[in-house]
C-alpha positions, -999 to +999 in steps of 0.1 A: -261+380-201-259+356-229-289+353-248-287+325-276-307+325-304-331+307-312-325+271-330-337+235-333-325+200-342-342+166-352-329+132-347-343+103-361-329+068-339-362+067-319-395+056-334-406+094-333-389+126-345-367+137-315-366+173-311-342+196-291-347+237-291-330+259-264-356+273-240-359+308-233-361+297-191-330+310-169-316+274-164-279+262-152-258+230-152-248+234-115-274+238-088-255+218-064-236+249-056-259+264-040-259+238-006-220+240-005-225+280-006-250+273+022-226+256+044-197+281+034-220+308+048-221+291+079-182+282+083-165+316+062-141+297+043-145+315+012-150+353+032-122+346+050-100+340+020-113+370+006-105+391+039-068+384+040-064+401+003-052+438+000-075+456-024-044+473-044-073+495-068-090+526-069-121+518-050-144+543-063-142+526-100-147+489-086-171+471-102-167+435-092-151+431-056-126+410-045-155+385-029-170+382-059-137+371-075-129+348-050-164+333-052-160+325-090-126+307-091-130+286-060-170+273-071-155+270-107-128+249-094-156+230-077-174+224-106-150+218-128-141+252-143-102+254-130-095+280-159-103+317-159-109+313-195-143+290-180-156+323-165-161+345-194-188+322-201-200+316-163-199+348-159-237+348-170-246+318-156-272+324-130-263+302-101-225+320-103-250+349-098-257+338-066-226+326-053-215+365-056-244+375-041-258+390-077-294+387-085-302+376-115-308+405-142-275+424-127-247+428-152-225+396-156-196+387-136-156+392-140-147+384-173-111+363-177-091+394-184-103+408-153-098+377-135-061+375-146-054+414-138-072+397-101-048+369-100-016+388-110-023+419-083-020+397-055+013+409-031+032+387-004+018+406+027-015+388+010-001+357+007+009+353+040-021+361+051-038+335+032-012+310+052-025+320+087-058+319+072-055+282+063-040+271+097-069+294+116-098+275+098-076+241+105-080+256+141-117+263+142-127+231+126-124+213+160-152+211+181-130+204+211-091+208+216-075+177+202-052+162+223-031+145+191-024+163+156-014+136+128+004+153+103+017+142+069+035+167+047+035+152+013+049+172-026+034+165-060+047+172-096+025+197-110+038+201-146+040+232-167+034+243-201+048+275-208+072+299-196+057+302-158+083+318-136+103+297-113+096+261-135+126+241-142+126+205-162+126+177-137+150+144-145+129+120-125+095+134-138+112+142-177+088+175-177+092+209-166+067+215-133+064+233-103+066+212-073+042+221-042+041+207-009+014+203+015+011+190+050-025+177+058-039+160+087-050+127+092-076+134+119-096+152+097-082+154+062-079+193+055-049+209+043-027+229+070-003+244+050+008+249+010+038+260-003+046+261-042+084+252-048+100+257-080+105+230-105+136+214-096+139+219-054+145+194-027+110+181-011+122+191+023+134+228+010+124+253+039+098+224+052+112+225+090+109+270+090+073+256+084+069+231+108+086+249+136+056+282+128+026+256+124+031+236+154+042+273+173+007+286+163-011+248+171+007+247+207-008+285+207-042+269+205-041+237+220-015+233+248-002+202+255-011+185+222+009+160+208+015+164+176+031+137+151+048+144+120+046+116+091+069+115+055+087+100+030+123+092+029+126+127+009+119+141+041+150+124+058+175+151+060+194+166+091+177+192+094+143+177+094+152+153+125+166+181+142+139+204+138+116+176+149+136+164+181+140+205+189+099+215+187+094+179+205+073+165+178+071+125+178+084+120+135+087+087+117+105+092+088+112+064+059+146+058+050+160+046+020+180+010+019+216+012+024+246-012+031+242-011+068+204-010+072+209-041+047+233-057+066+213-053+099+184-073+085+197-099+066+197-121+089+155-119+092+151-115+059+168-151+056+150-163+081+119-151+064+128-168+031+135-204+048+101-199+064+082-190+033+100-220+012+086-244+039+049-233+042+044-214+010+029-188+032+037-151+029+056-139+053+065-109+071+080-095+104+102-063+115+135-058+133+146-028+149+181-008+164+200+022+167+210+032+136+237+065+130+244+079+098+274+097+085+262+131+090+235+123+122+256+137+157+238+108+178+222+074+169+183+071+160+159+039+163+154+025+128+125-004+121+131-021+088+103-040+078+110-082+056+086-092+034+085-127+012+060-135-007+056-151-046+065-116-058+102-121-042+115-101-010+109-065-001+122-040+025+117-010+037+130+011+070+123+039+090+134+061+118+114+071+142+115+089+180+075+071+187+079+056+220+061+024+211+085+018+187+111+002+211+079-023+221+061-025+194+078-017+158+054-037+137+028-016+152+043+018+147+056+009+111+020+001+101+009+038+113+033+049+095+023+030+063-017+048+069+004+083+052-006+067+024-039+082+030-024+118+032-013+107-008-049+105-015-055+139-006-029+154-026-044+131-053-076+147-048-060+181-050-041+178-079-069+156-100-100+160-089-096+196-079-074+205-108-047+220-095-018+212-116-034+242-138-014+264-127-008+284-159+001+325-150+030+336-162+042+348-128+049+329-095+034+345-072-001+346-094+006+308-095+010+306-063-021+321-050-041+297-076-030+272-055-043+291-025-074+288-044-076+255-053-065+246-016-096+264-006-115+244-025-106+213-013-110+220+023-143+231+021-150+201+003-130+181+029-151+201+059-182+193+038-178+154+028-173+151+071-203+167+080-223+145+053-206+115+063-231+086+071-212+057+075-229+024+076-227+002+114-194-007+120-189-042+117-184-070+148-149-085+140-139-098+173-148-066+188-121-046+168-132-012+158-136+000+120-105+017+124-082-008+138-092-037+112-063-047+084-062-064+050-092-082+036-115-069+068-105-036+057-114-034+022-141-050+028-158-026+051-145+005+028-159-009-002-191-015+018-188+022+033-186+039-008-212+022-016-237+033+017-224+066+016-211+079-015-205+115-007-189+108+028-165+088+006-165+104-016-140+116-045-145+154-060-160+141-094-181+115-073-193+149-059-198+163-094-216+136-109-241+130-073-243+164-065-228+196-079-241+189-120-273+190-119-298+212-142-321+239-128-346+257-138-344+293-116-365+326-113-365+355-092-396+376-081-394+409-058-396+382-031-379+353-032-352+328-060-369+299-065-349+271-078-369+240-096-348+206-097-359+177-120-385+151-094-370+124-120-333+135-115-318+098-095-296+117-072-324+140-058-328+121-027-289+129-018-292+169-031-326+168-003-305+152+027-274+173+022-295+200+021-310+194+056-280+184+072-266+219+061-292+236+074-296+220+106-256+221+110-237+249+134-201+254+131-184+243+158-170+273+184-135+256+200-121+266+229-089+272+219-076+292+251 
């Protein structure tokens, strides 16, 4: 453990002498751990990520397990600690203790070096594992077979700052970068899958060998679920429609602007214009038709959406197989539009969670930090759902929360952050309401008793979390 020694400062901007000396207590900066280890208990994410790794060293001379490891990287990543350098520090901090299941007089944790021979022993057969892991907890987070699967499958640059394997210098991003690609859902927000894709690859690189095993294993466990596949125009590649129209998944798919798509809706757009120079009213509407590119074999349904406003005109199209789309393409180009929550979670993965730090010299280490930081986030995903606690849905003409649009909508989310911060909220707003808070903690043959500041403002949300945890039982599917 580190002890420091002992030493005092004064500072003179209040009336009397302010004085600050370390203590000699066992205290920590993160006691908000210890709930989110609670619920973790209860739903295995974090011993079911440590299952699906091969233990490649002579066990007899093991001194911290793989567990343990695991433990420290994804609740450093949690708190802010995305670095193995962070744990060489942490590795005496007592609430880490804890986490690994340490009391805490044992000897300290992993150091970094340790942590990076960890990271860098990790073999494909492990990897793969860790991918059925990820889809099986997307699995067991139902508490009853869904009957419609929303997903989004979304990259992000992740740039890179030394000579990681498999990074190339991106033209479009002008760095060099990995570029990983996750599909998430929108029912529930976790991450499904991960893939890490070197620097310089197409989005859609090997993304339909992965759609055609996840909807396999989801069809495995739900059958008869509909499942609907959302993405970008990067996405809009041959093989991305066919794989789609093959595993009868219902896609939408934008589409970049082109002569003919232009041509097509000219004529609304014009119509749009005239309308918007005679009221001064924004305008918008959508027009739809079989569309066939150069290298399609048969014709698709394309919706292009007009837009005039003071900001000048806008378009945008996609192609779609949704069967409302022939009835209703306004409609089904607006759900489309709702990915852009899917781009939030990747946000939220990358920023919050940290995981454009992806900084081992070799790929397959990098890749299964991303593993890691994945974890993270959907155990914080799984977490901020159980502790939502939305405020009453407002009475707009008897429209549902979910169905209202524009000023209704913000309105009601902004109200929603501010009622329920944690259900809404971000990973720092977790950080800053939760997870960073100071404890004071001691351990007798007995019991750990951890002492919390009564003045701290945030108490009353550590209390309730705390309760709903406790009272909470993961939910047992029936997946067969």
């Amino acid at each position: 453990m580190i002890i420091q020694s002992a030493w005092q400062k004064s500072f003179e901007f209040y009336k009397k002498t302010v004085v600050v000396q370390a203590s000699e207590a066992t205290l920590t900066s993160d006691a908000g751990l210890l709930p989110i280890r609670q619920f973790d208990e209860q739903i295995g994410i974090t011993e079911q990520f440590a299952n699906a790794l091969t233990d490649l060293r002579y066990l007899p001379s093991v001194v911290h397990s793989l567990r343990e490891m695991v433990r420290m990287r994804i609740y450093g990543i949690l708190a802010d600690y995305p670095d193995q350098n962070d744990h060489d520090v942490l590795r005496s901090d007592p609430v880490f203790k804890l986490i690994a299941g340490k009391s805490l007089d044992s000897d300290d944790l992993a150091s970094q070096p340790t942590l990076s021979r960890f990271e860098n022993s990790i073999d494909v057969k492990s990897l793969l594992r860790l991918r059925d892991v990820l889809i099986d907890q997307f699995i067991d987070s139902f508490e009853k077979p869904p009957t419609r699967i929303t997903l989004d499958i979304d990259p992000f640059d992740d740039p890179t700052h030394g000579q990681q394997q498999l990074t190339f210098f991106h033209g479009y991003y002008n760095q060099y970068q990995y570029l990983p690609r996750a599909i998430t859902c929108a029912e529930n927000d976790l991450v499904v899958m991960i893939c890490l894709l070197f620097g310089t690859a197409h989005p859609a690189l090997g993304a339909d060998d992965d759609l055609e095993y996840l909807v396999g294993r989801l069809r495995e466990a739900f059958p008869g679920v509909r499942v609907i596949l959302r993405a970008d125009s990067g996405f809009g590649v041959p093989a991305m429609y066919d794989s789609c129209e093959g595993l009868e998944i219902d896609y939408t798919i934008g589409i970049g602007m082109n002569a003919t798509l232009k041509k097509r809706s000219d004529a609304l757009l014009q119509r749009l214009v005239e309308q918007f120079d005679a009221t001064g009213e924004p305008q918008r509407d959508f027009c739809a038709f079989w569309y066939k590119a150069a290298s399609w074999p048969a014709a698709r349904w394309a919706v292009v959406k007009c837009e005039v406003n003071r900001q000048g005109t806008n378009r945008r199209a996609i192609v779609t197989n949704r069967p409302g789309a022939f009835v209703l393409p306004g409609a089904t180009y607006d759900e489309y539009a709702d990915r852009g929550e899917s781009e939030n979670r990747n946000k939220e993965l990358k920023c919050g969670l940290q995981a454009d730090r992806l900084s081992d010299s070799r790929y397959m280490a990098n890749l299964f930090r991303l593993y890691m930081h994945t974890a993270a986030f959907n155990l914080l995903a799984r977490l901020r759902r159980m502790a939502a606690d939305p405020p009453p849905a407002p009475q707009y003409d008897d429209v549902p929360a979910e169905a209202l649009g524009g000023h209704l909508r913000r309105t009601y989310h902004n109200r929603r952050r501010r009622h329920d911060p944690l259900g809404e909220g971000q990973p720092n707003t977790w950080r800053t309401r939760l997870i960073k808070v100071a404890a004071r903690i001691t351990e007798t043959t007995r019991r750990v008793v951890v002492e919390l500041s009564g003045s701290w403002p945030y108490l009353d949300y550590y209390r309730r979390l705390s309760d709903q945890v406790l009272a909470f039982s993961a939910p047992a599917c029936d997946s067969g």
